[in-house]
N, C-alpha and C positions, 0 to 999 in steps of 0.2 A: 977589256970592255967591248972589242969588237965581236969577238967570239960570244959573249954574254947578250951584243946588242942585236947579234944576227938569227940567235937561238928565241930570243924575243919576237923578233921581225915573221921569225919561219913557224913559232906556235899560234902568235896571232892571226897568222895567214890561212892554217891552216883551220882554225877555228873558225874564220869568216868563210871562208868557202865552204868549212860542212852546212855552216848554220843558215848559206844563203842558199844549199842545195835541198835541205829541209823544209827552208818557207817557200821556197820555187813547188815544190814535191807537196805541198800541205795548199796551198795559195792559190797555185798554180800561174800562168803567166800574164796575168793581164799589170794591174798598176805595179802590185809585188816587182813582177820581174822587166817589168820598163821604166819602173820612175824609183821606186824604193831601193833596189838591189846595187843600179848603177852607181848608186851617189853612196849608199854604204859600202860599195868596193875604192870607191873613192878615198872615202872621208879620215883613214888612215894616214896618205901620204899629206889630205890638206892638211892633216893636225899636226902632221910632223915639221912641215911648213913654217905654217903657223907661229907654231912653240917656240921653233928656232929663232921667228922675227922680231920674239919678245924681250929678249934681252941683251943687256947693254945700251951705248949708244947707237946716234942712228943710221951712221955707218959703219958700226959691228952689225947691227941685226940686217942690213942689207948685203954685206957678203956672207952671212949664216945662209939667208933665206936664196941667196944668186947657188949659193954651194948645193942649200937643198933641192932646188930646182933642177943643176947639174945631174946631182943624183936621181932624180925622178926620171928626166928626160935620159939619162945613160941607160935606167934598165928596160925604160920603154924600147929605144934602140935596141940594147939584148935580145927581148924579148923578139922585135923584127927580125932580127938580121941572123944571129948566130944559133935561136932554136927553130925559129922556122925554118931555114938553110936545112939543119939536120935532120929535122922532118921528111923534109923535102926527100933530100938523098937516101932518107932509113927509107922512104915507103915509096920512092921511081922504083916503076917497071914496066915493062916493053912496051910501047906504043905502036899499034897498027892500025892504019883509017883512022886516025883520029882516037883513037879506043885504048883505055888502058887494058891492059891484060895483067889481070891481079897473081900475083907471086909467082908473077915471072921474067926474071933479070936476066937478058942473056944479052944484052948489049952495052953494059958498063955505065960510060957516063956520056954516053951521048947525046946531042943538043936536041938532036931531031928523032930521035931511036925510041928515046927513055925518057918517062915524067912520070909525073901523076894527073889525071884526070879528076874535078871536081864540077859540082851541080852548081844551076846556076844563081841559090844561095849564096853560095861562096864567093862568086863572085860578083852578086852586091854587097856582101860587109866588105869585100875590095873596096869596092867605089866609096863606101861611107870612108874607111879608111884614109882614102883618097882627099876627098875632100875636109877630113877635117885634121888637114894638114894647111889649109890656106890663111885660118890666124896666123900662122907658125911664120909663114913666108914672108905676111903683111909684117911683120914684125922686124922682121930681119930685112926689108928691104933698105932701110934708112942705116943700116950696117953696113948691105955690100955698096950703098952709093957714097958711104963718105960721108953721110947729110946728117948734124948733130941738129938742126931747126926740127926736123921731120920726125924724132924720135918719140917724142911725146904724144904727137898724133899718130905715130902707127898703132902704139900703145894701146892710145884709148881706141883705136877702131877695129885693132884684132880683140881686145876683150869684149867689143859691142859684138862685135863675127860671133867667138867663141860661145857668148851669153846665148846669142840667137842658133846657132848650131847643135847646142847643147839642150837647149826647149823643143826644137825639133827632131831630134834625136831621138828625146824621151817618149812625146808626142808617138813620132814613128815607130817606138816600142809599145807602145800601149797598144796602138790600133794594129799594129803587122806585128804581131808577136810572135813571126816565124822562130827568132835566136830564142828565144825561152822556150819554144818548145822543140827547138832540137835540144838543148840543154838538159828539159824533162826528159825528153829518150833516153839522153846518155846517162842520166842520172839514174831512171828505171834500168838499164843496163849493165848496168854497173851496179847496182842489188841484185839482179840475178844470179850474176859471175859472182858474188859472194856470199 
């Protein structure tokens, strides 16, 4: 079943990402690629969610749905930690002034020798990055202080955060549709190369 449910997981994934590189590529990036595309890349894990929180009683569908969640937030984690990492290390190469110098590694793995250099796109979807980790924290504070009163209020106020980070988010995709059309580059790019 795992094997069966992973083969599931990996054709549907890959069906969403052609068909959302298609209406990105046909659409182009305005609502399409800041308010539609995000919440249909979404809408997979909420229905998995979801599904899970519907049956049994109502503390079976509460550790279904605590499990689901687990696993949402694990590959999100992967995705951070263990492929960007490899990224990182597959594509560092020398750094002089400040300056990367492309396909050229002659200083191994050093802190201050060797990276990668990126624009400063990249590092604003950092910062968005950044901040919308701070539901996450409001949440968890009533965790690391011990405080069961405070739990129910973090609750609702990292989901009021989240509702409102998440409208602005979108908002900021509509009107700054830089990530959609670097997307469109990569995607015309990637028709050529094939």
């Amino acid at each position: 079943l795992i094997i069966v449910y992973g083969f599931l997981m990996y054709t549907a994934a890959t069906f969403l990402s052609n068909g959302s590189e298609l209406l990105l590529e046909i659409l182009g990036p305005d609502i399409v690629g800041g308010l539609f595309l995000p919440i249909l890349g979404a809408l997979p894990d909420a229905m998995l969610i979801l599904v899970s929180g519907l049956s049994g009683s109502a503390e079976v569908a509460q550790n279904q749905v605590a499990v689901g969640m687990g696993l949402l937030a694990g590959s999100t984690v992967l995705l951070l930690t263990i492929i960007w990492r490899t990224c990182v290390i597959v594509g560092k190469c020398d750094i002089e002034d400040s300056i990367a110098l492309d396909s050229t590694d002659t200083r191994g793995f050093s802190l201050t020798g060797s990276g990668i250099s990126t624009d400063i796109w990249t590092s604003y979807a950092a910062r968005i990055m950044v901040i919308s980790v701070i539901p996450f924290v409001i949440v968890q504070l009533p965790q690391m202080l011990n405080s069961t009163s405070g739990k129910h209020l973090a609750v609702l106020i990292g989901f009021v955060i989240s509702v409102c980070l998440l409208i602005s988010y979108c908002l900021y995709q509509i009107f700054q549709p830089w990530i959609q059309k670097r997307k469109l580059e990569y995607i015309k790019h990637k028709h050529v190369i094939l």
